[in-house]
Gaussian input, Z-matrix of N, CA and C with variables (Angstrom, degrees):
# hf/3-21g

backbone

0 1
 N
 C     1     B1
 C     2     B2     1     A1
 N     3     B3     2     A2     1     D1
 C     4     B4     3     A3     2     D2
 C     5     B5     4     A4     3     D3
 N     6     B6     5     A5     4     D4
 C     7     B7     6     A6     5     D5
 C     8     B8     7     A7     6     D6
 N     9     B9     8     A8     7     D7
 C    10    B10     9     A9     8     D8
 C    11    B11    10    A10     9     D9
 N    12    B12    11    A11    10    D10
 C    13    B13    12    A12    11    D11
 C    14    B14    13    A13    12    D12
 N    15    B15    14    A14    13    D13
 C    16    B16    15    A15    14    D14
 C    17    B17    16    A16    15    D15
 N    18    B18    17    A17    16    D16
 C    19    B19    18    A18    17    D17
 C    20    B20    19    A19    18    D18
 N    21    B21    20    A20    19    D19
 C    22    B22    21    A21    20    D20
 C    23    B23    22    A22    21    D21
 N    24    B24    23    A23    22    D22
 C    25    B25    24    A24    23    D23
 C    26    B26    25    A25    24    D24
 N    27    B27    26    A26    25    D25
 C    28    B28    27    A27    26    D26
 C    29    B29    28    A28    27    D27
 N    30    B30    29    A29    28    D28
 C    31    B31    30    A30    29    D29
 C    32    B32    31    A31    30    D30
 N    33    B33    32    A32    31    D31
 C    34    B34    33    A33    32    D32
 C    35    B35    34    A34    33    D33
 N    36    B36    35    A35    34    D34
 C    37    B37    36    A36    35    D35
 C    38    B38    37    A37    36    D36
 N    39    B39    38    A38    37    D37
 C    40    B40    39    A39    38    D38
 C    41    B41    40    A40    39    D39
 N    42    B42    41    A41    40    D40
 C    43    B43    42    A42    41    D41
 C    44    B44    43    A43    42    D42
 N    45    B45    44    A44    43    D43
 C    46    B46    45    A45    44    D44
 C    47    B47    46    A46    45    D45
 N    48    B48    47    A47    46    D46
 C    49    B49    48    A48    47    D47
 C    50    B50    49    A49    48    D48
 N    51    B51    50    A50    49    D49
 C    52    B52    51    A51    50    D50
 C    53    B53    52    A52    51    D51
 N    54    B54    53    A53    52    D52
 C    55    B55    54    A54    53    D53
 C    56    B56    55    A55    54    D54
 N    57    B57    56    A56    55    D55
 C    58    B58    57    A57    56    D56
 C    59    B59    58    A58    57    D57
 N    60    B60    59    A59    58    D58
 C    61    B61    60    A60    59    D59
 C    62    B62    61    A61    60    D60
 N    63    B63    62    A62    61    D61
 C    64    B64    63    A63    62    D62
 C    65    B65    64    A64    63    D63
 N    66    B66    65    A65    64    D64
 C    67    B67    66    A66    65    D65
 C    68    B68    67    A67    66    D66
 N    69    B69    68    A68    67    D67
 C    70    B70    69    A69    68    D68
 C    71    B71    70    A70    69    D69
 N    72    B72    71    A71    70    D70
 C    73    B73    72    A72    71    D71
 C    74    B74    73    A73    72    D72
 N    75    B75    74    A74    73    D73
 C    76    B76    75    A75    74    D74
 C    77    B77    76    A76    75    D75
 N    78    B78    77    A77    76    D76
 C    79    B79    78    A78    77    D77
 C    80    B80    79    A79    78    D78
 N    81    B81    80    A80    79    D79
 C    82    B82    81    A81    80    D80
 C    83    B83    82    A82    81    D81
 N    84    B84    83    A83    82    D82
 C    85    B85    84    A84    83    D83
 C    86    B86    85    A85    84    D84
 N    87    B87    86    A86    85    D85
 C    88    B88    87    A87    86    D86
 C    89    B89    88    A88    87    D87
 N    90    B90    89    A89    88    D88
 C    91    B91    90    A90    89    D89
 C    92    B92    91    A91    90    D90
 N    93    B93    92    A92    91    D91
 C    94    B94    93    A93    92    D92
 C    95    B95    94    A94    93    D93
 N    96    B96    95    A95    94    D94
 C    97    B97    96    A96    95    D95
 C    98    B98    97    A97    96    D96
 N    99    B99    98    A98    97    D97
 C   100   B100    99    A99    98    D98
 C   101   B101   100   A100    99    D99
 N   102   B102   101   A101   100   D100
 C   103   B103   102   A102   101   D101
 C   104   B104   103   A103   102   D102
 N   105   B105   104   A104   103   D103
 C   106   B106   105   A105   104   D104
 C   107   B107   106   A106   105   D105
 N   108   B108   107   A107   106   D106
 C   109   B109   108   A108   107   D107
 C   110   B110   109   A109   108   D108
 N   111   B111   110   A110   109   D109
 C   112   B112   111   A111   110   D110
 C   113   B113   112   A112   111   D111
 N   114   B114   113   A113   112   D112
 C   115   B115   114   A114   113   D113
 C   116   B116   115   A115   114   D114
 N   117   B117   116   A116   115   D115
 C   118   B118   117   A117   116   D116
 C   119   B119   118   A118   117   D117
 N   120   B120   119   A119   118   D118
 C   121   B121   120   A120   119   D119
 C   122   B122   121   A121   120   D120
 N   123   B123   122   A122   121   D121
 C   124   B124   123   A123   122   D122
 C   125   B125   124   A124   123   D123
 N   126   B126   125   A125   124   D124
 C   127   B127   126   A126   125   D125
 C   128   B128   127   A127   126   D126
 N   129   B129   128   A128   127   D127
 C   130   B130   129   A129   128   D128
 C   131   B131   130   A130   129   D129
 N   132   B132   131   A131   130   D130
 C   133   B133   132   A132   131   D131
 C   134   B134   133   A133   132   D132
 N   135   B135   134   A134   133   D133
 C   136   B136   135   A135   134   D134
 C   137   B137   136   A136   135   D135
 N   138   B138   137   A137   136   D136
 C   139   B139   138   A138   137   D137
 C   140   B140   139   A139   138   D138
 N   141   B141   140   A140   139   D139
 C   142   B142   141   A141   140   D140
 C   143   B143   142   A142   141   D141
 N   144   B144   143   A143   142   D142
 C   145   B145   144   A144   143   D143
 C   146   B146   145   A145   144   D144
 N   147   B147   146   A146   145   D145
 C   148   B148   147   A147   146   D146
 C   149   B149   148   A148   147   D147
 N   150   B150   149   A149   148   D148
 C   151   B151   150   A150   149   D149
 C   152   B152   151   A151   150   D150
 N   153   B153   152   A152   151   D151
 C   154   B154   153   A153   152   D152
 C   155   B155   154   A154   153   D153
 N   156   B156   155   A155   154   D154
 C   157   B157   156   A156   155   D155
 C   158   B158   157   A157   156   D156
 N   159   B159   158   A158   157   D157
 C   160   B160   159   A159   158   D158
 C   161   B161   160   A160   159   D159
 N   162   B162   161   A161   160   D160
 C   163   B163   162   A162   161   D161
 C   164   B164   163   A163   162   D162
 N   165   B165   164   A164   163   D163
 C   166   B166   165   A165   164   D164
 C   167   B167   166   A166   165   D165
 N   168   B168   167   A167   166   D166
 C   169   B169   168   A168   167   D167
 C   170   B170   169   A169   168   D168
 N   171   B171   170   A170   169   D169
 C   172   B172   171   A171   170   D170
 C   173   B173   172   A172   171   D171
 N   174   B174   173   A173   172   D172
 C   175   B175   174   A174   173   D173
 C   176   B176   175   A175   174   D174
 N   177   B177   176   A176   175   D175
 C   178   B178   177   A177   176   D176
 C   179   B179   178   A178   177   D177
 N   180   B180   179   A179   178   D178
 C   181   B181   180   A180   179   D179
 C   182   B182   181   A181   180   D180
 N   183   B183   182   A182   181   D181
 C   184   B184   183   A183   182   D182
 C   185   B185   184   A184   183   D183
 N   186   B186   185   A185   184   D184
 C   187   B187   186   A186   185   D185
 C   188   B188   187   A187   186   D186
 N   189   B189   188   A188   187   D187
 C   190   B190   189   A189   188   D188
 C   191   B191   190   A190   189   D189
 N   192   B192   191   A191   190   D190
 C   193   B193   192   A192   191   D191
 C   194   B194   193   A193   192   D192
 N   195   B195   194   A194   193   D193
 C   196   B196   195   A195   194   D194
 C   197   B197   196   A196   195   D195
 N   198   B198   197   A197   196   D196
 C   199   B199   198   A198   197   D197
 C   200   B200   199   A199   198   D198
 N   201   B201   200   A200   199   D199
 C   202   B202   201   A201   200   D200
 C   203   B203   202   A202   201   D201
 N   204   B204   203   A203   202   D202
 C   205   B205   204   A204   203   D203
 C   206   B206   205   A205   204   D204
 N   207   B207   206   A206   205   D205
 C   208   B208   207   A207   206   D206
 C   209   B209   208   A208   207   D207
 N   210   B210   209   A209   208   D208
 C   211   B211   210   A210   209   D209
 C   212   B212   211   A211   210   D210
 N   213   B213   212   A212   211   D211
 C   214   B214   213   A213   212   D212
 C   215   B215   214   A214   213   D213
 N   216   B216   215   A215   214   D214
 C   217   B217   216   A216   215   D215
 C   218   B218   217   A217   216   D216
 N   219   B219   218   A218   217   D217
 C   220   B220   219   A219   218   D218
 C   221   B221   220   A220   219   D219
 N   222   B222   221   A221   220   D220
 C   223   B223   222   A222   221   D221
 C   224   B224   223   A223   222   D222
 N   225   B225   224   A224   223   D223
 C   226   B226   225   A225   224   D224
 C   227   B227   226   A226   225   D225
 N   228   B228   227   A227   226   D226
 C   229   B229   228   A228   227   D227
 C   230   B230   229   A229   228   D228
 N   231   B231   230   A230   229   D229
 C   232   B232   231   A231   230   D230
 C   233   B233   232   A232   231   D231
 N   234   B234   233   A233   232   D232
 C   235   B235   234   A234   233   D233
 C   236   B236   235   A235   234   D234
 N   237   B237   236   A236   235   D235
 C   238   B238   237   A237   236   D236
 C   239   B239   238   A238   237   D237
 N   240   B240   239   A239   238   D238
 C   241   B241   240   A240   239   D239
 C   242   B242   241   A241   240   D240
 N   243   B243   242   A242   241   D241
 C   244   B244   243   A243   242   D242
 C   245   B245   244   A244   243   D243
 N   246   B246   245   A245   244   D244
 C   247   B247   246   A246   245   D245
 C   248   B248   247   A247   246   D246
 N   249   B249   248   A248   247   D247
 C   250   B250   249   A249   248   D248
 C   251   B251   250   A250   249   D249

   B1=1.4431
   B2=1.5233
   B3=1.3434
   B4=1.5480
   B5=1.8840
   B6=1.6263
   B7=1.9433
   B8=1.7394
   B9=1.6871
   B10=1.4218
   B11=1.8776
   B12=1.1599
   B13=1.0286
   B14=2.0263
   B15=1.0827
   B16=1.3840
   B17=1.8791
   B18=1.4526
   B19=1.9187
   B20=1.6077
   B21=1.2124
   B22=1.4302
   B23=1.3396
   B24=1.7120
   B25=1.3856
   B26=1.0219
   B27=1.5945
   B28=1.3292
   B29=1.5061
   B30=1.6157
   B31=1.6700
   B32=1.5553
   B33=1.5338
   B34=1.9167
   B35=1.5594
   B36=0.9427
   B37=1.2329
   B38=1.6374
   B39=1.1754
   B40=1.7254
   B41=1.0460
   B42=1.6133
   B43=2.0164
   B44=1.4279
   B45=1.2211
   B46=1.5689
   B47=1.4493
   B48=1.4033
   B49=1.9869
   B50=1.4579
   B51=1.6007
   B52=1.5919
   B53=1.1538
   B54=1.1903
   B55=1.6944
   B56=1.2569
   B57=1.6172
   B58=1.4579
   B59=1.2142
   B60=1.0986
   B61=1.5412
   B62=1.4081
   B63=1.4780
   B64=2.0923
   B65=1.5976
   B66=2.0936
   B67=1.0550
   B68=1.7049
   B69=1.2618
   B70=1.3685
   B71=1.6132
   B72=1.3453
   B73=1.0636
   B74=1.9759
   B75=1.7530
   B76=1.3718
   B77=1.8010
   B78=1.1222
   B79=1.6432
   B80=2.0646
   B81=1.2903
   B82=1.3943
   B83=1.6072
   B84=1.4438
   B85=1.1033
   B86=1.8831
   B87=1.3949
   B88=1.7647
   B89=1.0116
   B90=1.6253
   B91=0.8122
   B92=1.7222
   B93=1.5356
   B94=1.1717
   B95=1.7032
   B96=1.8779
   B97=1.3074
   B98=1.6544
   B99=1.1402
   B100=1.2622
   B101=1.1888
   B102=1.5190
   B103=1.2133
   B104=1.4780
   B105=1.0128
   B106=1.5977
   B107=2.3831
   B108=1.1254
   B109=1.7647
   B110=1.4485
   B111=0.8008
   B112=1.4040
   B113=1.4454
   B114=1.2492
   B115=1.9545
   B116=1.3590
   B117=1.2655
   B118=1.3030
   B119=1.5768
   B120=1.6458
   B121=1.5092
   B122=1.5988
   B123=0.8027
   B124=1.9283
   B125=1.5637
   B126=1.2383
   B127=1.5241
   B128=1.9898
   B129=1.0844
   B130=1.0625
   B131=1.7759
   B132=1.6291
   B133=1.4853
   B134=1.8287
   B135=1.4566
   B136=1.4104
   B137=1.3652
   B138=1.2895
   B139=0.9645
   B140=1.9195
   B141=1.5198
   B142=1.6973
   B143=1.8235
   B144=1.1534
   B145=1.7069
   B146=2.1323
   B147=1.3522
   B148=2.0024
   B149=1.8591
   B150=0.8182
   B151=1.2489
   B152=1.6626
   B153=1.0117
   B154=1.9576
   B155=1.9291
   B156=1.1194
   B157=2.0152
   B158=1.5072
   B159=1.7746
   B160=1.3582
   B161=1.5025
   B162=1.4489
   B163=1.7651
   B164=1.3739
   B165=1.3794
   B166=1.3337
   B167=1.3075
   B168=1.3639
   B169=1.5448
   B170=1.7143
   B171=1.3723
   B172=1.3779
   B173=1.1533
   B174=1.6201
   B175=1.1053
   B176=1.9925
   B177=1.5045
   B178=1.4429
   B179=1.5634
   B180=1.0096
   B181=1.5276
   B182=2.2594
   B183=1.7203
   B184=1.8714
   B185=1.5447
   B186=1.0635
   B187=1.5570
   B188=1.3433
   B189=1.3103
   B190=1.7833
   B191=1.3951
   B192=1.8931
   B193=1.5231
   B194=1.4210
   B195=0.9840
   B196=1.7538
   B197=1.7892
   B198=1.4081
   B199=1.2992
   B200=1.3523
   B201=1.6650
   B202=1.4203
   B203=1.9603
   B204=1.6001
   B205=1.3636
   B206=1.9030
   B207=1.2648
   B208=1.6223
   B209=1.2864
   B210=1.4442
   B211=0.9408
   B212=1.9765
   B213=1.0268
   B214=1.3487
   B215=1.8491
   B216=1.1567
   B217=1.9516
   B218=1.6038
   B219=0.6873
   B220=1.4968
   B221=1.9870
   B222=1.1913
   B223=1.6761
   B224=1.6713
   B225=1.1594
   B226=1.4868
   B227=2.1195
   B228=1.6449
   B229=2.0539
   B230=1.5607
   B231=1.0332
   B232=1.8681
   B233=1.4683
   B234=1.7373
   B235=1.6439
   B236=1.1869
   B237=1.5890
   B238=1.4134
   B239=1.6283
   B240=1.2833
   B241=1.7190
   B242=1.2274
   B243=1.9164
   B244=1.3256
   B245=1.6274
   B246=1.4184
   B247=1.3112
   B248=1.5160
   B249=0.9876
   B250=1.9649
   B251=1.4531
   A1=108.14
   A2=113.26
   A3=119.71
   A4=95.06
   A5=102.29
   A6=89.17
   A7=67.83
   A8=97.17
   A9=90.25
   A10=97.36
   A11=109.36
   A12=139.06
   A13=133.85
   A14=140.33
   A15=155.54
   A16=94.18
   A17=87.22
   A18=84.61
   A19=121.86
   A20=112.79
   A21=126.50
   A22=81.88
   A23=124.77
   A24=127.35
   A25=110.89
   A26=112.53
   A27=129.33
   A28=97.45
   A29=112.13
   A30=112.61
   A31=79.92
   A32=92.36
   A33=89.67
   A34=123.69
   A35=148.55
   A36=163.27
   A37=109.30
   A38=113.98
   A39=139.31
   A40=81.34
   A41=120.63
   A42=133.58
   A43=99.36
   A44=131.61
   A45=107.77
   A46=88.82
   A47=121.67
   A48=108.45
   A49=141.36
   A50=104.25
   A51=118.60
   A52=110.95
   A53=136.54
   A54=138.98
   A55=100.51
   A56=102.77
   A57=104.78
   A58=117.87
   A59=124.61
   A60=115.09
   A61=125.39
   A62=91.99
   A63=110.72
   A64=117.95
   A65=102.68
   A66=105.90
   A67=129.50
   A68=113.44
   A69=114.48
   A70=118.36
   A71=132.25
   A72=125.49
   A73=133.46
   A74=83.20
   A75=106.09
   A76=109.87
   A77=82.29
   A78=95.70
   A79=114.36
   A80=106.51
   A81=102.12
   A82=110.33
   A83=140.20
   A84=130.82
   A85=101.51
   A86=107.64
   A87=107.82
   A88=106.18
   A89=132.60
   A90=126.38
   A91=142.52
   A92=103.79
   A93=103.51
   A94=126.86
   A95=105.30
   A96=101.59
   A97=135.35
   A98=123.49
   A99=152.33
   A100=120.85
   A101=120.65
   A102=132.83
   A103=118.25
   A104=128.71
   A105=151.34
   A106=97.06
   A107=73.25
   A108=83.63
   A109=121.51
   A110=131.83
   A111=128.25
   A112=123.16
   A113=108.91
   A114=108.76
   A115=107.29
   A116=134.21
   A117=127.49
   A118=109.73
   A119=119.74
   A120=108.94
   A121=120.81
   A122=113.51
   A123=130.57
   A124=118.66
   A125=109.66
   A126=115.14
   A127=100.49
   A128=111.07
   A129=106.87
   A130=113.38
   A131=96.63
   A132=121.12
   A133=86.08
   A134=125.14
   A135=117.40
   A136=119.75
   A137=128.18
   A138=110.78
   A139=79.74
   A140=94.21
   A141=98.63
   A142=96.25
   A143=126.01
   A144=113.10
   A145=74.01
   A146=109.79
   A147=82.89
   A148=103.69
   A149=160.75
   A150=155.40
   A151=109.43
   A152=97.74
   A153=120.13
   A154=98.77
   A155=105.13
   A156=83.59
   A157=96.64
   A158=101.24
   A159=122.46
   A160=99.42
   A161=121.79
   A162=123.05
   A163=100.57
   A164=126.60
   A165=123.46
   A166=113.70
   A167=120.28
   A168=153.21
   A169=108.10
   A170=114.20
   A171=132.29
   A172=108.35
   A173=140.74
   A174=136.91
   A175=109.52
   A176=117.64
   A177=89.37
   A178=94.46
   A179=117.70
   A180=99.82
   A181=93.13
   A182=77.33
   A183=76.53
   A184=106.01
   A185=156.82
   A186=150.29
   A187=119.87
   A188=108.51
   A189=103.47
   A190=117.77
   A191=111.99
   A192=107.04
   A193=99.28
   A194=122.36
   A195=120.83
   A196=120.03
   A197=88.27
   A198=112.04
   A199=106.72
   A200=132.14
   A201=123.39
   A202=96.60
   A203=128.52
   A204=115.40
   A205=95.72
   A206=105.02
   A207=90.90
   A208=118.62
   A209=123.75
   A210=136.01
   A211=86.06
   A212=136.36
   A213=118.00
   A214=107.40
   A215=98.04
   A216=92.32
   A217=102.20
   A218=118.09
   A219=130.35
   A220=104.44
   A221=82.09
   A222=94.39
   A223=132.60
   A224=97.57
   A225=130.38
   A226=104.89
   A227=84.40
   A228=75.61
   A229=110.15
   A230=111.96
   A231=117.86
   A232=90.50
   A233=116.34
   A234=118.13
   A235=82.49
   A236=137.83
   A237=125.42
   A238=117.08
   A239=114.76
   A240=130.56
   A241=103.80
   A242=110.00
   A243=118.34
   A244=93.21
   A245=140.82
   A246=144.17
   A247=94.75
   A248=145.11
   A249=135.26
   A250=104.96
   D1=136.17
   D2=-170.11
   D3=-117.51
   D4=142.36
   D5=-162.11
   D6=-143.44
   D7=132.00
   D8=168.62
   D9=-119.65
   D10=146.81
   D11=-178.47
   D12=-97.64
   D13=68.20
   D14=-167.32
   D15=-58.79
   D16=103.10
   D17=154.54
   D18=-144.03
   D19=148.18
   D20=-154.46
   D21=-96.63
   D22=135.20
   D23=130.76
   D24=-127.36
   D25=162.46
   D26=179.83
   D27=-110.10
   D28=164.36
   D29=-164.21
   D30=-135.21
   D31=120.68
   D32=161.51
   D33=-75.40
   D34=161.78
   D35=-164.20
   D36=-54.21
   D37=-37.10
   D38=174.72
   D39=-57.36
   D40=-97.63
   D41=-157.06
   D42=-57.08
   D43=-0.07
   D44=-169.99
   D45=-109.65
   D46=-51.75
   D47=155.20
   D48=-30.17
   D49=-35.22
   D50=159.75
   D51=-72.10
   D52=-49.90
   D53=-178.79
   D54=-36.26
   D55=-61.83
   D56=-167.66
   D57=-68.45
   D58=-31.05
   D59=-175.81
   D60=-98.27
   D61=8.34
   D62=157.96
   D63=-65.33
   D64=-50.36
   D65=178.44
   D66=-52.76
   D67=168.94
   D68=176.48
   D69=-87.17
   D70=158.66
   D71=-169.19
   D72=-56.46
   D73=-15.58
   D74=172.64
   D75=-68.06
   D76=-73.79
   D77=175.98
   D78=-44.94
   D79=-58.20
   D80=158.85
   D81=-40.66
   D82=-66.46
   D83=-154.13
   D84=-65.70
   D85=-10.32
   D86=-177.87
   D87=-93.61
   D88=-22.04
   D89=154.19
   D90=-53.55
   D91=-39.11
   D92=166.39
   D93=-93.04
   D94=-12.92
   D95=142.95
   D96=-44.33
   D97=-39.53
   D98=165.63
   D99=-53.03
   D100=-66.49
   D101=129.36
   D102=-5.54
   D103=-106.78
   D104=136.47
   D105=22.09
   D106=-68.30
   D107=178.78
   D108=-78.68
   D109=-20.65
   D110=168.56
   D111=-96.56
   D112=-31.25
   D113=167.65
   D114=-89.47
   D115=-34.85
   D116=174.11
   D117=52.61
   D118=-133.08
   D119=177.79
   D120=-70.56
   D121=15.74
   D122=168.94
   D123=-94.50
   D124=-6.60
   D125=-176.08
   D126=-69.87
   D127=-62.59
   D128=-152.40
   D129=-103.10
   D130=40.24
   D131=174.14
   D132=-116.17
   D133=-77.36
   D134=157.33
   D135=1.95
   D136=-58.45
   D137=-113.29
   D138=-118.44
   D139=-19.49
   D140=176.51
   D141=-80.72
   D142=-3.30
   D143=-163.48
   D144=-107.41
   D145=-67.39
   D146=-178.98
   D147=-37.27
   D148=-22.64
   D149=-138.33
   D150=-107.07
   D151=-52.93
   D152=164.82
   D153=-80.71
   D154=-5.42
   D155=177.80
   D156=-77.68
   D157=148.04
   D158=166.48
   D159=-52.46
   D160=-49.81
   D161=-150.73
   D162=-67.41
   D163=-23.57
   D164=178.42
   D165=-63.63
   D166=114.73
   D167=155.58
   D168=-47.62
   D169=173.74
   D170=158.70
   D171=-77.90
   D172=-47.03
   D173=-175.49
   D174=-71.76
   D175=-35.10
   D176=175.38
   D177=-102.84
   D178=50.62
   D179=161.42
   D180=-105.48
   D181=-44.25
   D182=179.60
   D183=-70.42
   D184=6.89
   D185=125.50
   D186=-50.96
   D187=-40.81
   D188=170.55
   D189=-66.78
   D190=-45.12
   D191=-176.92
   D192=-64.91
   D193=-49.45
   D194=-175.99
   D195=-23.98
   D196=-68.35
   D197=-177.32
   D198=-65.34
   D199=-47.30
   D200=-166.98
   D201=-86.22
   D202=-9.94
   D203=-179.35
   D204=-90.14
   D205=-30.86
   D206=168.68
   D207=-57.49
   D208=-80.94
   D209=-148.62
   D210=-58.31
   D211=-41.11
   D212=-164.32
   D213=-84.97
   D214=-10.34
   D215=159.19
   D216=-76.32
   D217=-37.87
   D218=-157.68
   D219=-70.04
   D220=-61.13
   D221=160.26
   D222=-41.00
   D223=-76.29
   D224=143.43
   D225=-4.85
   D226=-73.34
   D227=178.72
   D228=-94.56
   D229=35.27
   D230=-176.14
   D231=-111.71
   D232=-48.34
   D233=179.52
   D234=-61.86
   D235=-84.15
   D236=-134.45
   D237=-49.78
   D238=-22.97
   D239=-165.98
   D240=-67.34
   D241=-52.65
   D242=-146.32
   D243=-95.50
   D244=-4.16
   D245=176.75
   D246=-102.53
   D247=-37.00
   D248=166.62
   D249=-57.30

């Protein structure tokens, strides 16, 4: 007998940071494709309220600059490519 079973979890903020940083860099980049597509013009209203949260630490505040000074060098020579 085969019994399938439906269960809901929720991932706290901790396990959903480990998830991510199990995946491979591919999968990370789908992730923030994903990302990218579902907040659309809401991303960077988000992203000012994580910014004003009490729970925010020194360490993910320096993960956010990290990530938003990369990705905007990164950007940066993707405009310059696609305007040459």
């Amino acid at each position: 007998m085969l019994k399938t079973i439906q269960v809901e979890v929720s991932l706290t903020g901790k396990e959903t940071a480990e998830a991510f940083w199990h995946l491979d860099n591919d999968e990370q980049a789908k992730f923030f494709n994903c990302l990218g597509s579902i907040s659309q013009v809401k991303l960077p209203f988000q992203m000012q309220f994580i910014s004003d949260s009490k729970e925010l630490n020194t360490f993910g505040r320096a993960a956010m600059n990290i990530i938003g000074n990369y990705a905007y060098d990164r950007s940066s020579t993707v405009l310059e490519q696609l305007s040459s």
